[in-house]
C-alpha positions in Angstrom: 0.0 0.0 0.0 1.5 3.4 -0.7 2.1 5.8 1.8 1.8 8.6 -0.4 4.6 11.8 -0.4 6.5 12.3 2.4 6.4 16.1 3.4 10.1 16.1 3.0 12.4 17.5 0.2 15.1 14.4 0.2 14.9 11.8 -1.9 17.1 10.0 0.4 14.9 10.5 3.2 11.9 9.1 1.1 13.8 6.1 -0.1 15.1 5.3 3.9 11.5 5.5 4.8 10.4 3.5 1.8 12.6 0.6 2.9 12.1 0.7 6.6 8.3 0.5 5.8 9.2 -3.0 4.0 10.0 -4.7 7.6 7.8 -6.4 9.0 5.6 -4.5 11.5 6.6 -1.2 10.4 3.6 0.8 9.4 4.2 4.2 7.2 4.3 6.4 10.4 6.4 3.6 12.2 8.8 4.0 9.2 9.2 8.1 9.6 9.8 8.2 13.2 12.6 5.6 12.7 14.0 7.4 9.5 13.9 10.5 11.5 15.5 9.0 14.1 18.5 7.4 12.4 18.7 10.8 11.1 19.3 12.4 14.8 22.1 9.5 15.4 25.8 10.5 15.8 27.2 9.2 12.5 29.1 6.8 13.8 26.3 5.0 15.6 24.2 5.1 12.2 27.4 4.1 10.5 28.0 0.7 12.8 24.3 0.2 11.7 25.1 0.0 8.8 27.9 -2.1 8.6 26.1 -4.9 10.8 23.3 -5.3 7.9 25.7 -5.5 5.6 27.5 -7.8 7.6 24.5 -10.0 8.7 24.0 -10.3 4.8 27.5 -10.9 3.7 28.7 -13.8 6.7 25.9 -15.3 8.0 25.1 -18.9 6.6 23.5 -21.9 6.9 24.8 -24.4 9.0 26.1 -27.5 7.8 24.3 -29.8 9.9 22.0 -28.4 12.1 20.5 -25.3 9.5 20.7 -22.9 12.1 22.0 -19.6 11.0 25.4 -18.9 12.0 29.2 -17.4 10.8 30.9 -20.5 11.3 29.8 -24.7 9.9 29.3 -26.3 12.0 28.3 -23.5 14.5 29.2 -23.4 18.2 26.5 -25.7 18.9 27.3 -28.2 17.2 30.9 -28.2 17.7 29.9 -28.1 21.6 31.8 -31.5 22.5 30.1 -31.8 26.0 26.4 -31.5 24.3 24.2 -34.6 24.1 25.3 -36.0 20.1 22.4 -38.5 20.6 20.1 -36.4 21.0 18.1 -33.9 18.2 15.6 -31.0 18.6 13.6 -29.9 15.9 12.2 -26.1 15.7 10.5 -24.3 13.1 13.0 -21.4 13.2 16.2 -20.2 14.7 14.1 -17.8 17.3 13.3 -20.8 18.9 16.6 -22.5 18.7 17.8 -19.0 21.2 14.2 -19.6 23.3 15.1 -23.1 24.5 18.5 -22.3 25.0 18.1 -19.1 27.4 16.1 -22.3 29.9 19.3 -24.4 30.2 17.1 -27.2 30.3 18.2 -29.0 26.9 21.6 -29.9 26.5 21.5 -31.8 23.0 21.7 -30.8 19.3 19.3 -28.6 17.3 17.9 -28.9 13.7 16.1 -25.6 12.5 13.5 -26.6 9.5 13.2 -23.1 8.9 8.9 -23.3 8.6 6.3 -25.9 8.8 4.2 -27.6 6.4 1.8 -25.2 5.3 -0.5 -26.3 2.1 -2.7 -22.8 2.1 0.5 -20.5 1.8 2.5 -23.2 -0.7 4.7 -24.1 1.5 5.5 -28.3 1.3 7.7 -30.6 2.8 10.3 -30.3 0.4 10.2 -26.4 0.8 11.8 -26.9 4.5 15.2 -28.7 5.6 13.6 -31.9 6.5 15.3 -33.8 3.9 18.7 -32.6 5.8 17.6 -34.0 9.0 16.5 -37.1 7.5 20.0 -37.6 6.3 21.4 -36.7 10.0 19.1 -39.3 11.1 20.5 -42.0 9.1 24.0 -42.2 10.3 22.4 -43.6 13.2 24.0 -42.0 15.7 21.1 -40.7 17.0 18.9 -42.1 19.7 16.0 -39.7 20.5 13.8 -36.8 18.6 12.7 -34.3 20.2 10.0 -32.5 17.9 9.6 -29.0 19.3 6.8 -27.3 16.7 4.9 -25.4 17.8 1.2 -25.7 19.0 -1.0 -24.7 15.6 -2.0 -26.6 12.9 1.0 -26.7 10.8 3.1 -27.6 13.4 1.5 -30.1 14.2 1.1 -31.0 10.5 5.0 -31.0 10.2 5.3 -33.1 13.3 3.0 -35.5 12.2 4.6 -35.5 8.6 8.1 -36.6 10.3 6.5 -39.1 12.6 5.5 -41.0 9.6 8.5 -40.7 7.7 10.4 -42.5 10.6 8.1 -45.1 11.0 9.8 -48.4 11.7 13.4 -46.7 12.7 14.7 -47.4 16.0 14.6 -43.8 16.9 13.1 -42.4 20.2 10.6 -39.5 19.2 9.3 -37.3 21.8 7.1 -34.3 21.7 7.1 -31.2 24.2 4.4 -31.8 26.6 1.2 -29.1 25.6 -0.7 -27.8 28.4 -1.2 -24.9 31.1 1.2 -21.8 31.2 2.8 -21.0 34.3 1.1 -18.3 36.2 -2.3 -19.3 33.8 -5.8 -20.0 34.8 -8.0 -22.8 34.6 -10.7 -20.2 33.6 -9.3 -18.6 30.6 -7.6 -21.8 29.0 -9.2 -23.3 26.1 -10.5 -26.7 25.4 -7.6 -28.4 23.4 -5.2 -26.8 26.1 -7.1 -28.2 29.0 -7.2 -31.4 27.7 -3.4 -31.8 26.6 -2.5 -30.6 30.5 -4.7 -33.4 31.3 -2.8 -35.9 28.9 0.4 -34.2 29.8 0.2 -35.0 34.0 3.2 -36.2 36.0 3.7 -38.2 38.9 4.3 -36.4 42.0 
């Protein structure tokens, strides 16, 4: 959608707000007060800016075996001798690869599909980096899958798509237990929710 002219006599101004407006989130008014902004910045902080886009787009790759995005194959992770090798944990995207690791709780490998299964927007199996992790898988050093997708319909699409593809392997596949936030109510939870806390209980 056009934002229509800017009330500004600098084409370069236009064209920063122009491409600030393409990010995600960034409505037309969004985009001035940031252009303006940048514009108030010492030069060297607008400057080091710069450079770290240009840097982001020039050294940061795929890695070689786990997909995550990174300057280095393999990454840090996955040259991390002391993590769990026989263990894998697929996400949808590298966001969630930081989430899970800022709760020290996991202490295994990663693979990032980089989406989900997702018919209505196009997107297919073959559009995603399952066909790397299949190949991970069949070294065979591996002895459980954890599928970390998240809760909606293509996740669970995806997770169902990789359960059947490993059908008959002897590999351990585990889900992340669905069920009640901490700090949520019983009140305000919906149905499917409710029900996988219910299928998700522990001993105590």
């Amino acid at each position: 959608m056009s934002m229509g002219p800017l009330p500004a006599a600098s084409p370069s101004l236009a064209r920063l707000v122009q491409e600030l407006h393409k990010l995600p989130g960034i409505g037309p008014k969004s985009a001035q007060r940031l252009a303006y902004h940048l514009i108030r910045l010492p030069e060297d902080e607008a400057l080091a800016l710069a450079d770290a886009i240009t840097s982001v787009k020039r050294n940061v790759i795929f890695c070689q075996d786990c997909q995550n995005l990174t300057d280095i194959s393999p990454c840090s992770i996955c040259q991390e001798p002391r993590r769990n090798q026989g263990q894998i944990c697929v996400v949808e995207d590298p966001l969630d690869v930081m989430a899970l690791e800022r709760t020290h709780c996991y202490d295994g490998l990663y693979h990032v599909l980089h989406g989900v299964i997702s018919p209505l927007n196009g997107v297919t199996a073959h559009d995603l980096k399952l066909g790397d992790l299949f190949k991970r898988l069949e070294a065979g050093s591996v002895e459980e899958l954890v599928i970390a997708t998240n809760p909606t319909l293509e996740g669970e699409a995806t997770s169902m798509y990789i359960r059947r593809h490993l059908e008959g392997r002897d590999i351990r596949i585990t889900h992340l237990a669905r069920g009640l936030p901490v700090g949520g109510s019983l009140e305000y939870s919906d149905d499917q929710t409710l029900r996988r806390a219910f299928q998700g209980r522990q001993e105590l």
